[in-house]
N, C-alpha and C positions, 0 to 999 in steps of 0.2 A: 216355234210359236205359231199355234193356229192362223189363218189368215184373215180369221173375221177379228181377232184382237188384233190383228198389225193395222187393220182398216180402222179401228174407235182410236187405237193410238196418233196418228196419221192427221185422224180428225180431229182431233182435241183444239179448241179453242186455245187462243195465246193468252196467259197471264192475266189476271189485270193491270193495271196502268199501277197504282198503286204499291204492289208488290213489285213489280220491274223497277217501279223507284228505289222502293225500299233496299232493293237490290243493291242499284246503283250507290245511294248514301252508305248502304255498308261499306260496300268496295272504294270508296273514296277516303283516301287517305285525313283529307284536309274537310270530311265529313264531320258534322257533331251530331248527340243526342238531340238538340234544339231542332235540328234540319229532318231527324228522325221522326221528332215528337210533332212539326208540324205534318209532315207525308202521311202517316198513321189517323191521325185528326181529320183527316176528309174521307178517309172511309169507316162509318159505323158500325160494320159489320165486324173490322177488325178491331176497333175500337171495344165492340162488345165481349168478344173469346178475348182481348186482351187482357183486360180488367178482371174476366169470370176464371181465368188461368193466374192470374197473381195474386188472387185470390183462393187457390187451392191449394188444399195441405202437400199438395206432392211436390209446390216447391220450396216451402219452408220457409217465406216469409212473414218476416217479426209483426207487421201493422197490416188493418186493412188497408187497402187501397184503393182509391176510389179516383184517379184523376192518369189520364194518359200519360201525362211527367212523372209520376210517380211510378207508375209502371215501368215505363223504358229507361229511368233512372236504375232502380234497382235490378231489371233485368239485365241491361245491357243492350247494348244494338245485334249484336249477334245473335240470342236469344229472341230478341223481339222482332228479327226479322224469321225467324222459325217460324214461330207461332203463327204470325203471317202469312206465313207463306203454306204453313202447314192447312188452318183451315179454309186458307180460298182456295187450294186446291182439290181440297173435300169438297165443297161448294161447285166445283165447275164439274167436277165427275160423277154429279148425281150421285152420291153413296147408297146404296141397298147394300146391306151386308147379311140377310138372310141364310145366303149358304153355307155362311158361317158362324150362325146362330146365334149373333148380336144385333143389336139398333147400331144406327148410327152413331148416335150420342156412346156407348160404349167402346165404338170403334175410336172416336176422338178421345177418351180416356186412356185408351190402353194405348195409343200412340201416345201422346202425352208423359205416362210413366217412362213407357221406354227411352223417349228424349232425356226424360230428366235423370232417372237411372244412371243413362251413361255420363252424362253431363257432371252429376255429383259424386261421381265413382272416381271417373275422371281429375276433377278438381282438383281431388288429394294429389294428384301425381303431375299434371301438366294442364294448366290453365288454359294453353291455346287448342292443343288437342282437344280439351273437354268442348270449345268449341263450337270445331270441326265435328266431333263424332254428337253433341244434341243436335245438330240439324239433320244429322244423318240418320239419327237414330229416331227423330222425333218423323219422317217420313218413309223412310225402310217399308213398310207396310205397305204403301200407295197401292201398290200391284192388285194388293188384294180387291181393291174396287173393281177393276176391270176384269180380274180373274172369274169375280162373284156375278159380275155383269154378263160374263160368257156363259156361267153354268145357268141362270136363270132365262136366257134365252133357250137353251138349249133343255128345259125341263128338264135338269137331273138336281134339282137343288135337297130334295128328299135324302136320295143317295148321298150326297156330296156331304151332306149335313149332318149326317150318323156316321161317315168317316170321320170327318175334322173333330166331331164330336169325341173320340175315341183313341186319335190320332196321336203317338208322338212325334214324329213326323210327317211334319204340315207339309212339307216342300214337295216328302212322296205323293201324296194324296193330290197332291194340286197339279203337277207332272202326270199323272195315270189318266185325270178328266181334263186337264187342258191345253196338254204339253207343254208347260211352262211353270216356273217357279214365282213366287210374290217376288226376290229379288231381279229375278228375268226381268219382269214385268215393269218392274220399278226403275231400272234402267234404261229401259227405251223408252219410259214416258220422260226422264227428266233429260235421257239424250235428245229427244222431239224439241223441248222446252229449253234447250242449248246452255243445258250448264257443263261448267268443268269437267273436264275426261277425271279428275282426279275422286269430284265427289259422285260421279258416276260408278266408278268403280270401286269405289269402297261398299258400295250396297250389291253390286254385279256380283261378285265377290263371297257374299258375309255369307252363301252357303257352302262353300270350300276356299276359307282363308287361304288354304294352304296352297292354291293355285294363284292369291291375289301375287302384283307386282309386289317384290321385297319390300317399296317403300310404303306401299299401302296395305301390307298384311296384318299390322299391330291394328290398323282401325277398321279394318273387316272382321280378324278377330274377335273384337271387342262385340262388334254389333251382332257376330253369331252365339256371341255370350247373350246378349243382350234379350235376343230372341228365344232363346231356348229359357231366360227366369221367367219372360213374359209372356209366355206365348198366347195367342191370341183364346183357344181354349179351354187354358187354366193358369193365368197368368197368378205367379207367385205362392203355385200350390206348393207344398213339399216337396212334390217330386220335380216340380219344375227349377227350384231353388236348389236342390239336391246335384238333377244335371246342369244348369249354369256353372255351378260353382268348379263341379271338375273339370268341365269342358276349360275355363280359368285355370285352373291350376295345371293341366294336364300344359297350357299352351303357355303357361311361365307366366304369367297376367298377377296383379298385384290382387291376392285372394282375400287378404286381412282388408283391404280399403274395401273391397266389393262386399266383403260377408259385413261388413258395417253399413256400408249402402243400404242393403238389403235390410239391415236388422230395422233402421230408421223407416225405411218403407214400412214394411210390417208393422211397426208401432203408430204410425200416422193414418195406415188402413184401417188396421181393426177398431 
C-alpha cells in the first residue's frame, strides 16, 4: 500500500460517539431495542439515512415507515447498527467517488444492495450469518473512498475512470494505480477503527477466499460473490449476474436461494 494512503488511514478521525454506542448496545447481551432506539434518536443524521433506508424497495418492507421504533423494530439491532455505521463513515471520509464514475449518493446505494443482497441470500440458510455477512457486505467497499481519494490527488482520475469503466476486474485495475485493492484498503481502515480480527478478515480476504482462515472462508466467499453481482460499474447487469452466480456454484454456495435473491432484486429494480 502506497504511503500517502497508510498516512489518510492513520489519520482518520475516531468514530462518532454515537455509533461507538451503537456499537456497544449491540454487543451487549442484556442490551434492548428500546436502548437502541434512544442512541439513534440523538443523532439526526442517522436518524435521516435510517428512515430513507426502510423506506427503500431493496429491503422489502411491508408499510412505510416513518418513526425511529419502527425502523429499529423491523430491522433489528444488527442491521440498524450497519446502516449506522455505514453512513457515518461515508460522512467522516469525505466521499468523492469520481474515479469511479458515480456521486456519492450512488456509492451509498450500491453499498446498500450489497449489504442487503447478502443479508436476504443469507436468511434462507442461516439467520446469524446473514448478520455477520450485511455488515460486512454493506461496508466491503469503504476502501474505494480512499482508493478514489489517492488517484484524484495524484491526477490520474481520466485514466483511472475509462478503466474501471470497462473493467471486469476492479481489484486489477485498482492494484496497477494504487498498489492496493478496495478490500486491502477496507481492512486497514476498520483495523485503525479496532474492530474484530474476525470481521476484518472476512473483507481482507473476499478477493481470494480461497486463502481466508477455513473458519472465515464461507463469509469471504459469499462477499466475493457478492461483489462480482454488484459491482460497482455495472452492478446487476447480466454479465455480472452471469459471473456471481458461477463464482456460487463453482464454490458449493446455495445457488437456488441466490438466483431467487437476485430474481427479487431485479423485480424491485426495474
Amino acid at each position: 500500500m502506497k504511503s500517502s494512503m497508510i498516512n489518510s488511514i492513520k489519520s482518520l478521525p475516531p468514530l462518532p460517539k454515537t455509533v461507538i454506542d451503537m456499537q456497544r448496545i449491540c454487543n451487549d447481551p442484556n442490551s434492548s431495542i428500546s436502548d437502541l432506539v434512544k442512541t439513534v434518536e440523538k443523532d439526526p443524521m442517522i436518524v435521516a439515512n435510517l428512515i430513507k433506508a426502510a423506506n427503500s424497495p431493496l429491503y422489502g418492507l411491508r408499510r412505510e415507515i416513518v418513526s425511529v421504533s419502527q425502523a429499529v423494530s423491523l430491522f433489528g439491532m444488527s442491521m440498524t447498527r450497519s446502516i449506522g455505521l455505514g453512513n457515518s463513515v461515508r460522512k467522516l471520509l469525505n466521499v468523492d467517488m469520481e474515479p469511479y464514475g458515480i456521486s456519492s449518493d450512488r456509492f451509498a446505494e450500491i453499498s446498500s444492495m450489497q449489504g442487503s443482497l447478502a443479508y436476504r441470500w443469507y436468511l434462507q440458510i442461516d439467520r446469524a450469518k446473514a448478520d455477520k455477512l450485511f455488515l460486512a457486505a454493506f461496508l466491503q467497499e469503504t476502501g474505494k473512498i480512499v482508493i478514489a481519494s489517492e488517484i484524484i490527488q495524484e491526477d490520474l482520475t481520466t485514466n483511472f475512470k475509462s478503466e474501471i469503466d470497462m473493467a471486469i476486474d476492479i481489484a486489477r485495475v485498482e492494484r496497477s494505480y494504487a498498489e492496493s485493492t478496495t478490500a486491502e484498503v477496507t481492512a486497514a481502515i476498520f483495523t485503525h477503527w479496532n474492530f474484530d480480527r474476525e470481521f476484518v478478515q472476512m473483507i481482507e480476504y473476499s478477493d481470494t477466499p480461497e486463502q481466508a482462515p477455513e473458519e472465515l472462508r464461507e463469509f469471504s466467499t459469499v462477499l466475493h460473490v457478492i461483489k462480482n453481482l454488484i459491482p460497482i460499474n455495472a452492478p446487476l447487469s447480466e454479465r455480472s449476474v452471469t459471473q456471481g452466480l458461477k463464482i456460487a456454484e463453482v464454490a458449493g454456495l446455495n445457488v437456488v436461494a441466490l438466483q431467487n435473491t437476485v430474481n427479487e432484486f431485479l423485480d424491485k429494480l426495474m
